[in-house]
N, C-alpha and C positions, 0 to 999 in steps of 0.2 A: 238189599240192593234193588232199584226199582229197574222193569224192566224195560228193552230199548220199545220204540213203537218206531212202526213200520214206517219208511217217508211213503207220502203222500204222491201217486198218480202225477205224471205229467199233466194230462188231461184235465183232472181236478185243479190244481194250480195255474194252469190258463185260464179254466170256467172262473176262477176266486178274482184273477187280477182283470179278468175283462170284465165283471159285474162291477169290480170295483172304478176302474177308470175309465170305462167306456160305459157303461151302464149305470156308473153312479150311485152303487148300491154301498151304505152301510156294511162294513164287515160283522158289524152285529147281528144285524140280518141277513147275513149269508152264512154266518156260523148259526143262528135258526136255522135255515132252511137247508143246510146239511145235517143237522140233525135231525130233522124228519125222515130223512136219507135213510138215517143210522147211522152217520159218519160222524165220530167226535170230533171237534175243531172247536175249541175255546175262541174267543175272540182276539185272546193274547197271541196265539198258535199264530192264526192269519194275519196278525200285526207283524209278528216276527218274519211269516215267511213271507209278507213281499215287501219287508226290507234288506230280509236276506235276497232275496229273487234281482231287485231293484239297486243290491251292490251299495245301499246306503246302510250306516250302522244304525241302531238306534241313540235318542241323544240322551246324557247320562240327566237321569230322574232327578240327584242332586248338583247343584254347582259346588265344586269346592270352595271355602273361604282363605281368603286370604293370610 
């Protein structure tokens, strides 16, 4: 069973969503530059949390057919 990981700092998730929209910054590049940190955060992580943040789902990878 893998185990739970801790949510992430308020703090952190404001610095992620203001580099990202007010700064401009690649989530690529701020999942580098939290890991120099030491802070793991995949790229996927920070796609997910500021769509979860943002109250938007993600949109599905496949369309069904018909």
């Amino acid at each position: 069973m893998p185990s739970a990981r801790p949510e992430p700092a308020p703090w952190l998730l404001s610095a992620i969503l203001t580099g990202r929209f007010a700064d401009h910054w690649p989530l690529y590049r701020q999942s580098m530059a939290v890991a120099r940190a030491g802070i793991d955060f995949d790229t996927s992580t920070l796609v997910g949390r500021c769509l979860l943040i943002s109250g938007c789902e993600s949109p599905p990878l496949l369309t069904p057919s018909p």
